[in-house]
NUMAR-889763 format. One record per residue (C-alpha): residue in one letter; x, y, z. Coordinates in nm, 2 decimals. Example, Ala and Ser with C-alpha at 12.3 -4.5 7.8 and 13.67 -1.06 7.14 Angstrom:
% NUMAR-889763
  rest      xx      yy      zz
     A    1.23   -0.45    0.78
     S    1.37   -0.11    0.71
//
This chain:
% NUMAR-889763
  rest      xx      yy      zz
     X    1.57   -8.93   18.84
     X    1.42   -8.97   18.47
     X    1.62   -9.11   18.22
     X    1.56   -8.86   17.97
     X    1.61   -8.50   17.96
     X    1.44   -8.23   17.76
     X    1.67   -8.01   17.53
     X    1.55   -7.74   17.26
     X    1.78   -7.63   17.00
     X    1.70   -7.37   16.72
     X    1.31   -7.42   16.79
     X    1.34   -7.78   16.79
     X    1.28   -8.00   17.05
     X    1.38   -8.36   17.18
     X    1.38   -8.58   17.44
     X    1.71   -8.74   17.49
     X    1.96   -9.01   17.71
     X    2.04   -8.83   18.03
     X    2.41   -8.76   18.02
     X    2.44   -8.78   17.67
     X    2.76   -8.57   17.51
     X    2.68   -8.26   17.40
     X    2.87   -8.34   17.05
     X    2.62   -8.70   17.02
     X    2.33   -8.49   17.10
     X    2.38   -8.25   16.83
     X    2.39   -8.57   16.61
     X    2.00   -8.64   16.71
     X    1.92   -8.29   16.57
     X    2.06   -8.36   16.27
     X    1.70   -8.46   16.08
     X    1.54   -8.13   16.17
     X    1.58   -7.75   16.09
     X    1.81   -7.74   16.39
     X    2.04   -7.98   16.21
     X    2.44   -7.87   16.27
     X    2.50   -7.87   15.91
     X    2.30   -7.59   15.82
     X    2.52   -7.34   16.04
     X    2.68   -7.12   15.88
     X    2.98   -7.30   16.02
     X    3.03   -7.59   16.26
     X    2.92   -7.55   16.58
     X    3.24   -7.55   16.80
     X    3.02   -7.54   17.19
     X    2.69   -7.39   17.29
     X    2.52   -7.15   17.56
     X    2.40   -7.36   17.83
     X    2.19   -7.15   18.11
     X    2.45   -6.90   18.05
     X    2.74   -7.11   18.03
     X    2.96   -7.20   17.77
     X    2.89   -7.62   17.74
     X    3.23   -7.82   17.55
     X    3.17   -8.04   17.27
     X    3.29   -8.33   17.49
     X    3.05   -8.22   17.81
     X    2.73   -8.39   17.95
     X    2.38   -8.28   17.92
     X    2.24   -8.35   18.27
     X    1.91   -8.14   18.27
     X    1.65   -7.99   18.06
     X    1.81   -7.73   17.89
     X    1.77   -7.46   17.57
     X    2.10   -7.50   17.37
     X    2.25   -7.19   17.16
     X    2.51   -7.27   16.92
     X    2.84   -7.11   16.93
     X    2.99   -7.08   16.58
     X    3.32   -6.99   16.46
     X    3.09   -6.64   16.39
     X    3.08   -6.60   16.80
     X    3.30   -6.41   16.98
     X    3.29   -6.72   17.22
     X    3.32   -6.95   16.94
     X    3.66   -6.72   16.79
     X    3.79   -6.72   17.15
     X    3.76   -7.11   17.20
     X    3.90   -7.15   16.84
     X    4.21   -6.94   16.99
     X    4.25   -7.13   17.26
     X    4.31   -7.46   17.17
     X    4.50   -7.33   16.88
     X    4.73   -7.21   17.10
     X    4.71   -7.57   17.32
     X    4.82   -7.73   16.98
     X    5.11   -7.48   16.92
     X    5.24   -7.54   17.25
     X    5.21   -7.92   17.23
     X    5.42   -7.88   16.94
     X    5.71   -7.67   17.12
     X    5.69   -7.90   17.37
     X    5.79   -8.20   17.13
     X    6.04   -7.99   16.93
     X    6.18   -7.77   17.13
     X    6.14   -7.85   17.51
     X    6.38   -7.60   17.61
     X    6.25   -7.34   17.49
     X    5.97   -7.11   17.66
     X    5.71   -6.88   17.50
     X    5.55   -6.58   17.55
     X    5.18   -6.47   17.38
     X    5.22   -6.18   17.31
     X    4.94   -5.94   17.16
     X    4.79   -6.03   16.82
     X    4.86   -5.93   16.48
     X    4.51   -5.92   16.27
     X    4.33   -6.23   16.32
     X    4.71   -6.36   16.41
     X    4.90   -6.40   16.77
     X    5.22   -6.29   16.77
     X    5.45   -6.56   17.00
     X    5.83   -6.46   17.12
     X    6.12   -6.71   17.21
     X    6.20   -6.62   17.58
     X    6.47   -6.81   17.54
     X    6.62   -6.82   17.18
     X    6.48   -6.79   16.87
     X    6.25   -6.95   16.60
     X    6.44   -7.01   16.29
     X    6.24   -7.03   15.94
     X    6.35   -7.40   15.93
     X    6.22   -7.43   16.30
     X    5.84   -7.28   16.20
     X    5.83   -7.50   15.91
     X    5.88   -7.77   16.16
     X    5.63   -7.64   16.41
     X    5.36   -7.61   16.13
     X    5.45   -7.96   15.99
     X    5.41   -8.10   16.37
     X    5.05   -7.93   16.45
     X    4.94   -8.02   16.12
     X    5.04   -8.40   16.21
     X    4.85   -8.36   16.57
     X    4.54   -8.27   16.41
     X    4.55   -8.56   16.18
     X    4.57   -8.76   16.44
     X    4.23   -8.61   16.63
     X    4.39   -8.63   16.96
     X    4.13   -8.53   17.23
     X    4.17   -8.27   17.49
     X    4.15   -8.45   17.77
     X    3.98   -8.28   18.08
     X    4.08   -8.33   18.44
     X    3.99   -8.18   18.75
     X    4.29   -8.08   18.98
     X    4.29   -7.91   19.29
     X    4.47   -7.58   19.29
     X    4.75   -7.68   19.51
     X    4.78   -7.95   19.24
     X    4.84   -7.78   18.99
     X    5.02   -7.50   19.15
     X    5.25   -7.78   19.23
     X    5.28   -7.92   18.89
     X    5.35   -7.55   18.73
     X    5.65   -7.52   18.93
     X    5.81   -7.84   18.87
     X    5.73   -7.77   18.50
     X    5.90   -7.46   18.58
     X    5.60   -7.21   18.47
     X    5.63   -7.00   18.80
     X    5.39   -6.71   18.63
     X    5.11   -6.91   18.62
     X    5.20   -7.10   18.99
     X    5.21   -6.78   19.08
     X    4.86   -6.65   18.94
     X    4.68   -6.95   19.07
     X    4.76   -6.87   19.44
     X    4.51   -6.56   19.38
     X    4.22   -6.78   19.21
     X    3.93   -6.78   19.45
     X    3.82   -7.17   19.34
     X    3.95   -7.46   19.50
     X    3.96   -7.69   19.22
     X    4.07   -7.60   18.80
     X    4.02   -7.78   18.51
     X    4.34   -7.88   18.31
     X    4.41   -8.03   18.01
     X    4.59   -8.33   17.85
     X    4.64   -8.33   17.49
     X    5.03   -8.50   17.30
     X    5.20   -8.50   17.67
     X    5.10   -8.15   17.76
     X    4.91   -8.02   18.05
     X    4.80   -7.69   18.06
     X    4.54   -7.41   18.17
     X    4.36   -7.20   17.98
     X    4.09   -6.98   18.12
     X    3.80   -7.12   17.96
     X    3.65   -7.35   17.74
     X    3.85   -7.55   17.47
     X    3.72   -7.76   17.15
     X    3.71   -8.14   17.20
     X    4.01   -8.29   17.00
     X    4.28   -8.14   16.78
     X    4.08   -8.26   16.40
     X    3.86   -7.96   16.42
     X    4.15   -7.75   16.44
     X    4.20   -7.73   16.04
     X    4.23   -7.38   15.97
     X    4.56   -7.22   16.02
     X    4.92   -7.11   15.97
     X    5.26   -7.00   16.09
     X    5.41   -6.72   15.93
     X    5.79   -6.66   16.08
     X    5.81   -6.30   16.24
     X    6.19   -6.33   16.36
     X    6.25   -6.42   16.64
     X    5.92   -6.52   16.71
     X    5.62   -6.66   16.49
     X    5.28   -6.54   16.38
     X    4.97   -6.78   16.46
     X    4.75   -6.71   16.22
     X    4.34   -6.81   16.27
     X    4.04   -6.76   16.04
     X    3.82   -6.45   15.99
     X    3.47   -6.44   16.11
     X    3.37   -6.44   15.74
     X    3.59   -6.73   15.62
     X    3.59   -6.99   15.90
     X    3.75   -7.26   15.69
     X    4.10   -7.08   15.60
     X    4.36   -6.89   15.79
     X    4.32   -6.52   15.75
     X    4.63   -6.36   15.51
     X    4.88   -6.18   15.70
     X    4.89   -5.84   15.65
     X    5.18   -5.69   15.76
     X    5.16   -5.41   16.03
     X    5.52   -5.25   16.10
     X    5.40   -4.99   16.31
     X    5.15   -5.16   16.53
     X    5.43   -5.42   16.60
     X    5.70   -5.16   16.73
     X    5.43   -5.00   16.94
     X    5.37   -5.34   17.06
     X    5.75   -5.38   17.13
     X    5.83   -5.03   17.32
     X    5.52   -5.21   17.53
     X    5.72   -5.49   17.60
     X    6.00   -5.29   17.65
     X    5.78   -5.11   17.92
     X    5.69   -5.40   18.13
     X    6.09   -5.44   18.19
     X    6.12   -5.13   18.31
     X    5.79   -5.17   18.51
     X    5.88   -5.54   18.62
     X    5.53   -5.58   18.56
     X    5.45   -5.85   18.29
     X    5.17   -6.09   18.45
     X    4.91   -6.00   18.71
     X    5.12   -6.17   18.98
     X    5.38   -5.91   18.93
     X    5.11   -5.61   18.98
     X    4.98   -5.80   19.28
     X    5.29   -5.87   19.46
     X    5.31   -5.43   19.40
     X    5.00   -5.42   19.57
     X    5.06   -5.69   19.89
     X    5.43   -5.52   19.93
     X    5.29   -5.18   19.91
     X    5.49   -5.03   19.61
     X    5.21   -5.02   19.35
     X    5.20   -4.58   19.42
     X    5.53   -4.58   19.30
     X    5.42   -4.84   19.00
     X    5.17   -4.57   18.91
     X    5.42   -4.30   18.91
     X    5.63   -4.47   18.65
     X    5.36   -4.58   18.45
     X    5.26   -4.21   18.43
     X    5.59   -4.08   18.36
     X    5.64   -4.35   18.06
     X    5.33   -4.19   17.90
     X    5.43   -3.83   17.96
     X    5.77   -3.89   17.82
     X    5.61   -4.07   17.51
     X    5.38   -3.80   17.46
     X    5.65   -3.53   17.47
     X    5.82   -3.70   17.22
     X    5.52   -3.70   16.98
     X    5.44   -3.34   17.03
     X    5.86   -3.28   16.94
     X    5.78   -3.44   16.64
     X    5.49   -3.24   16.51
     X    5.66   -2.94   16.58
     X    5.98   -3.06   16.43
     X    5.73   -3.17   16.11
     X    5.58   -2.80   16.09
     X    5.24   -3.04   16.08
     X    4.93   -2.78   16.07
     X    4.68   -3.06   16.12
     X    4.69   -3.36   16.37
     X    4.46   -3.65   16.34
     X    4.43   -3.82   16.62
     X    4.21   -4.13   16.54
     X    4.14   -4.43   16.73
     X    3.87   -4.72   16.87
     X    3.63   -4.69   17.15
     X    3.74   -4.60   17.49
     X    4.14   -4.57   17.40
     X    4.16   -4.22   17.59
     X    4.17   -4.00   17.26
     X    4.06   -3.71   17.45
     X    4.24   -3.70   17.71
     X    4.52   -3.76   17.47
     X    4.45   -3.51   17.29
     X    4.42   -3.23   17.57
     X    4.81   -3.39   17.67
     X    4.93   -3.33   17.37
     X    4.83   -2.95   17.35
     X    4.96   -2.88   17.70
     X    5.34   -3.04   17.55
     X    5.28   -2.82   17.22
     X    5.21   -2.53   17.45
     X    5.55   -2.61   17.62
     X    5.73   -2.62   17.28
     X    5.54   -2.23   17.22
     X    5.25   -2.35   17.03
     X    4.89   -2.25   17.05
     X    4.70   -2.56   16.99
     X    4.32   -2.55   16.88
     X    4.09   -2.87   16.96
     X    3.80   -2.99   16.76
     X    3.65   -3.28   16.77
     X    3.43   -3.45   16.52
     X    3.19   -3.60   16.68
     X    3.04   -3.17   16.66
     X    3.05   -3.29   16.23
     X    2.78   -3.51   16.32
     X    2.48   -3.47   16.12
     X    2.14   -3.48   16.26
     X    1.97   -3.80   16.37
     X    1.72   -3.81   16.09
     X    1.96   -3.77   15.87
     X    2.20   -4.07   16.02
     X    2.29   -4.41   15.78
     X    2.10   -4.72   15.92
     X    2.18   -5.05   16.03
     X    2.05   -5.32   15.94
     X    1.77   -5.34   16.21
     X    1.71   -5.00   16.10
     X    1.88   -4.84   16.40
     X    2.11   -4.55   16.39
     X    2.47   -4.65   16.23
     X    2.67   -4.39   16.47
     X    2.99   -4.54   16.37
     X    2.96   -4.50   15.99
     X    3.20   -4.26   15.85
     X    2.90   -4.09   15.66
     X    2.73   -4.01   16.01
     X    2.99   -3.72   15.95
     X    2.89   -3.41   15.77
     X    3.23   -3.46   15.59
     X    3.15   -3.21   15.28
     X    3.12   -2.96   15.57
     X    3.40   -3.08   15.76
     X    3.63   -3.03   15.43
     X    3.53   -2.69   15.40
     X    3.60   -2.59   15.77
     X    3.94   -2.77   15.76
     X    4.01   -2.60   15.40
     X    3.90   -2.26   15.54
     X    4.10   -2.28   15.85
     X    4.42   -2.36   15.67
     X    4.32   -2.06   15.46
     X    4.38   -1.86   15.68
     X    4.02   -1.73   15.71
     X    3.81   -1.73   16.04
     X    3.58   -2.02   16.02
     X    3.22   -2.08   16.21
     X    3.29   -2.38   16.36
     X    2.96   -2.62   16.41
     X    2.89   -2.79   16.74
     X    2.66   -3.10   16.79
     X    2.36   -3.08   17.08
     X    2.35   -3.47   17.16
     X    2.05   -3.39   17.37
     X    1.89   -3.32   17.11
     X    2.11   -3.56   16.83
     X    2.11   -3.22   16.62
     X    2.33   -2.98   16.49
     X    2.35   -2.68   16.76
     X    2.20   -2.32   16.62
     X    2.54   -2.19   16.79
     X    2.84   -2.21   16.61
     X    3.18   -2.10   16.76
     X    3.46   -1.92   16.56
     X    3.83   -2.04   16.48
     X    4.13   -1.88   16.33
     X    4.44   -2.05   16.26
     X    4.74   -1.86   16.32
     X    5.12   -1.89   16.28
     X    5.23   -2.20   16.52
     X    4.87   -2.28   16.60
     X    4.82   -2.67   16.46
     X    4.50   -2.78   16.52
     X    4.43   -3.10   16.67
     X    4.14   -3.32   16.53
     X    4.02   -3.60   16.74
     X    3.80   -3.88   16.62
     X    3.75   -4.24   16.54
     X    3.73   -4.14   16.16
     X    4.06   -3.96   16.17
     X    4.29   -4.12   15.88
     X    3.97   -4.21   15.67
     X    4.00   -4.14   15.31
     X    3.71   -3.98   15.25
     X    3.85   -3.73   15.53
     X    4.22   -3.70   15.44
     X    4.17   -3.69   15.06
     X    4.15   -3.33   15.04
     X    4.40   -3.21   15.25
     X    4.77   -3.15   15.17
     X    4.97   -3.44   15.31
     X    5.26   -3.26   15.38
     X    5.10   -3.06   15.66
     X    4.88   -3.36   15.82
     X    5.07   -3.61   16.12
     X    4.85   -3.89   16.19
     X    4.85   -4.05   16.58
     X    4.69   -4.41   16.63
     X    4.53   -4.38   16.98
     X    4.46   -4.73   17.17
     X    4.50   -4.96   17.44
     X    4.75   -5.16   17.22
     X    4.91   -5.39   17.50
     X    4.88   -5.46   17.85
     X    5.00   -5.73   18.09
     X    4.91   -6.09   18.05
     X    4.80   -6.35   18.29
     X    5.09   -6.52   18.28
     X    5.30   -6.63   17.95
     X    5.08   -6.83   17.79
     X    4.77   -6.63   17.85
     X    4.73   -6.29   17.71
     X    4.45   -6.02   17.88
     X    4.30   -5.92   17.54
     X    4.27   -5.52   17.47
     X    3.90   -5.52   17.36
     X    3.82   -5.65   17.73
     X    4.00   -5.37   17.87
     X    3.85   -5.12   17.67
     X    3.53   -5.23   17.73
     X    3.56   -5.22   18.13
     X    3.67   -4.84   18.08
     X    3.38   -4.78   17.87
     X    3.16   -5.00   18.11
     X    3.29   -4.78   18.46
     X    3.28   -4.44   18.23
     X    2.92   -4.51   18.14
     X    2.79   -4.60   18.46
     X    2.94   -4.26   18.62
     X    2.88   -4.01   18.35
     X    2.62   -4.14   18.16
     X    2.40   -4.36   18.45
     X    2.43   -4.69   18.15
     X    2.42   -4.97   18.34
     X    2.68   -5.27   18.23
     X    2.42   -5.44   18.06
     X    2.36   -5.16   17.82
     X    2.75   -5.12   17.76
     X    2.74   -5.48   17.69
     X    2.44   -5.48   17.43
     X    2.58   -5.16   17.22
     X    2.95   -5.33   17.22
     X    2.92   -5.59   16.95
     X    2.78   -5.29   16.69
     X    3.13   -5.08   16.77
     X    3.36   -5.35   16.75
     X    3.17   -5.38   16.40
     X    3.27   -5.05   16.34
     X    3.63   -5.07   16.40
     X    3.72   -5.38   16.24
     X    3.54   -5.17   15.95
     X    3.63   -4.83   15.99
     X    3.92   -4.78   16.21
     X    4.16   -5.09   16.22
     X    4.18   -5.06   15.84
     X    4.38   -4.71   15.84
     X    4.56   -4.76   16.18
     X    4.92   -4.79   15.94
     X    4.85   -4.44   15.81
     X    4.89   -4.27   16.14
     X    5.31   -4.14   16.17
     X    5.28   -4.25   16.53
     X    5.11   -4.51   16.75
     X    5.04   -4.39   17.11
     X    4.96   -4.71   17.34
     X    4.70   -4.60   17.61
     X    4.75   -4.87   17.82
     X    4.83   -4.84   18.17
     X    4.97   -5.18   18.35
     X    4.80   -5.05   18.67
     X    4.47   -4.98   18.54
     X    4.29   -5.34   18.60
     X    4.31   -5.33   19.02
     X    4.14   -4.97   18.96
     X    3.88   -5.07   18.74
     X    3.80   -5.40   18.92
     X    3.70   -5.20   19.20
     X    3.44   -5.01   19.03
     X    3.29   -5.31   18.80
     X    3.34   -5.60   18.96
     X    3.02   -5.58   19.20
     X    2.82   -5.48   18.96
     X    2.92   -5.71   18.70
     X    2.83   -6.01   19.00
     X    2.49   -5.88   18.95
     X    2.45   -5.97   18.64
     X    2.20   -6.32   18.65
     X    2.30   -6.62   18.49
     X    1.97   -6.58   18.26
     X    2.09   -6.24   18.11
     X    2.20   -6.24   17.78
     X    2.51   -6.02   17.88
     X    2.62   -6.27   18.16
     X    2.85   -6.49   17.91
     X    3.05   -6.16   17.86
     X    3.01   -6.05   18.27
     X    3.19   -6.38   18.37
     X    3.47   -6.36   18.04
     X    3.55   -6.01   18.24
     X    3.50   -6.12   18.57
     X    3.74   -6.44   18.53
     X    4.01   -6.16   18.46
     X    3.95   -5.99   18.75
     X    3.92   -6.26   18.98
     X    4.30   -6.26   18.93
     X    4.37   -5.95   19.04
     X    4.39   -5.80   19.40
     X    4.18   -5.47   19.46
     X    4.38   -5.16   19.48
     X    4.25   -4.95   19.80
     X    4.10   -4.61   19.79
     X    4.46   -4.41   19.90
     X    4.60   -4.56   19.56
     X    4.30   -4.37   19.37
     X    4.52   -4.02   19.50
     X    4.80   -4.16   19.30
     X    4.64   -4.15   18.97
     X    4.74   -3.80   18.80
     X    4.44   -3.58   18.74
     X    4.56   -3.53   18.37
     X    4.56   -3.94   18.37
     X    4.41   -4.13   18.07
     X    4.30   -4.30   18.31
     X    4.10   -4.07   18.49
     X    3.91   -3.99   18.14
     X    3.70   -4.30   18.27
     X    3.73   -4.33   18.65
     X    3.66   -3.98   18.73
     X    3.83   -3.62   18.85
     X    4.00   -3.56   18.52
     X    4.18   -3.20   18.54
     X    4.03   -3.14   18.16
     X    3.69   -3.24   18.25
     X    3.60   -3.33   18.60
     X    3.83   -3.07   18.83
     X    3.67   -2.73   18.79
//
């Protein structure tokens, strides 16, 4: 076997040692162009034949290196990772007692909650103090290789029984653990070689729990500010309060509903939670004498089929709801703002006609009979047909869209008869306490499975387009999500087993060369976790299901 290997890295290339560490080899580029200090930050791993490769792992072939920055997805989740690693080595030392739940984030924050107690402000000032000592110290993250009875073993005599009990459904034999201040833990995926690059961060107290806070994309060397979000955290609790009333708050509680056969009834109460939640939102527009509902919201949160729910409720209360959506505002292609690259920018707010949308929303609450335009995406033009709309007495009109709350929307119309509703999958079930399942993953299998059936996209295509609307959220969407008078949460805790079994073949297919593979086996690692849910249990899903707005036989748009 040759001593040397050959490795490329930003068009350069070198010959180097043969089990060299990946963090000593980037040291040998550091005389060219591909030199790690002309990164837009440091480089915290890199893509390695479609792998992630740690800081601290061999090079033992020839191999094209990609550098994962803080300005990575990757790169952001590693960050997160053994960020959390550090806060938990903390706990450990100060507060041994006490157990932790992640819980959903907050910003570019993680909220964490006490299961146990609470976090004083004196106590997160000794957390932060503690973390901030660890890192001086550059303690490394010590990676071993356990077997899975092992560490099933160990996580029971630690007395983590969530994650003992997730590992019994992980197909691999063997896991890679960490060591880091008297700590071993588990963490799904790759983790930064020693605590000293971990500068950038900060507690904020959130009684009783605490704020982690990490950096944004565009300022990798500071914690982001917190920015408080009242609303999106008591969504996130009644979520919470959900899973108690579910039973359901890791993946080993949904697949112990599956083995024992009660996951039917599961999906019954799931339902019922949303129906209730969404009667209560349509007694509070009526109550409000609102004449204009925006319901707003990111990709693939189930704002139409929301939508449609919400105007069967009204129509209970003796309302005559109208629908419109915005995507008919659109103008014509040529007529589209441009990315960058000179592509279509389809999540721009001015991709809206929004002079013409004023006038229609104006007219309607006029009183007058409006021509209402519709959009021919066929032909990504404004329709020649045009459909009329008059607005009556107890006729609100419901406006869905991911523009909803904007201000160039909103501006113009009287406040006093708009309600707002934030629309998304807000907070699901974790892998266990320690490990959260993050939203944006969810969202994009449901926009993966809905694309394949109703649009014939394969996963690779949902893959490439998600990066540009993620862009658009953090931009458009995310920024007015406090406006809305309500937060709806989307999520269903059943939904993963019924997703896997409509992605996860296909997202096997997807070859270790492909560029969308590091994102296939991020999804697939979540749903190696969870046990299929057989084809009787699709029967159980509602036809008027969010849900089914993505897996198929929706009442409002399959079911003729």
């Amino acid at each position: 076997m040759p001593a040397t290997i050959h490795v490329s890295l930003n068009g350069s290339e070198r010959d180097i040692p043969r089990g060299i560490r990946l963090q000593d080899a980037l040291r040998l580029f550091e005389d060219t162009n591909a030199s790690p200090g002309g990164q837009a930050a440091p480089i915290l791993a890199c893509m390695s034949g479609g792998r992630v490769l740690e800081l601290s792992g061999q090079l033992d072939g020839d191999t094209a290196l990609i550098p994962l920055t803080y300005q990575h997805e990757e790169g952001r989740r590693l960050y997160e990772r053994s960020l959390r690693f550090l806060f938990l080595a903390s706990m450990k030392r100060l507060f041994p007692g006490m157990r932790v739940r992640m819980q959903h984030s907050v910003g570019h924050g993680l909220y964490i909650k006490p299961q146990n107690g609470a976090l004083s402000h004196e106590d997160v000032r000794a957390l932060e103090k503690d973390m901030r000592a660890l890192v001086s110290e550059n303690l490394p993250f010590e990676k071993e290789e356990w077997t899975r009875q092992q560490a099933i073993a160990f996580f029971e005599a630690e007395g983590w029984q969530d994650k003992a009990e997730l590992l019994r459904y992980r197909p691999k034999e063997t896991i890679p653990m960490y060591r880091m201040a008297g700590l071993c833990e588990y963490f799904y995926g790759a983790m930064l070689p020693s605590t000293g690059m971990l500068t950038a961060f900060q507690l904020k107290p959130h009684h009783p729990g605490v704020v982690l806070s990490a950096p944004s994309p565009e300022h990798p060397d500071q914690p982001a500010p917190y920015v408080p979000r009242k609303k999106f955290l008591r969504v996130f609790d009644e979520s919470q309060r959900w899973c108690s009333i579910l039973g359901a708050r890791n993946v080993s509680d949904v697949n112990r509903m599956i083995k024992d056969g009660k996951i039917r009834e599961f999906i019954r109460v799931s339902e019922a939670l949303h129906d209730r939640s969404i009667a209560a939102i349509a007694d509070d527009i009526v109550k409000r004498q609102a004449r204009i509902v925006m319901i707003f919201g990111p990709s693939s949160s189930g704002k139409t089929t929301f939508a449609n729910r919400l105007a069967v409720h009204l129509r209970v209360l003796g309302q005559r709801p109208h629908l419109i959506s915005l995507d008919d505002f659109y103008r014509n292609r040529a007529d589209l703002p441009l990315e960058a690259d000179g592509t279509p920018d389809l999540e721009h707010v001015d991709a809206l006609d929004i002079p013409c949308l004023t006038r229609c929303l104006e007219g309607l609450l006029s009183g007058e009979t409006v021509e209402m335009p519709l959009y021919d995406f066929k032909r990504s033009c404004r329709s020649e047909e045009t459909h009329r709309m008059q607005l009556g007495q107890g006729e609100p009109l419901l406006v869905e869209g991911i523009h909803g709350m904007n201000d160039r929307i909103v501006s113009e119309l009287p406040e006093q008869l708009m309600y707002g509703v934030y629309v998304s999958a807000l907070g699901c079930i974790n892998l266990d306490d320690h490990n959260r399942i993050r939203t944006t993953d969810v969202r994009l299998l449901r926009r993966m499975v809905r694309d394949m059936r109703k649009r014939n996209t394969s996963p690779t295509e949902t893959i490439d387009m998600w990066p540009k609307v993620r862009a658009g959220e953090e931009k458009w969407i995310f920024p007015y999500q406090e406006r809305a008078d309500v937060m709806f949460n989307t999520s269903l805790h059943y939904e993963l087993p019924i997703l896997k079994n409509m992605a996860y073949e296909l997202l096997l297919q997807i070859p270790p060369s492909a560029p969308q593979y590091l994102t296939a086996r991020r999804l697939l690692k979540v749903l190696h976790y969870f046990l299929p849910a057989t084809g009787p249990v699709m029967e159980e899903i509602p036809p008027l299901s969010i849900l089914r707005e993505f897996v198929g036989d929706s009442a409002f748009y399959d079911i003729h």
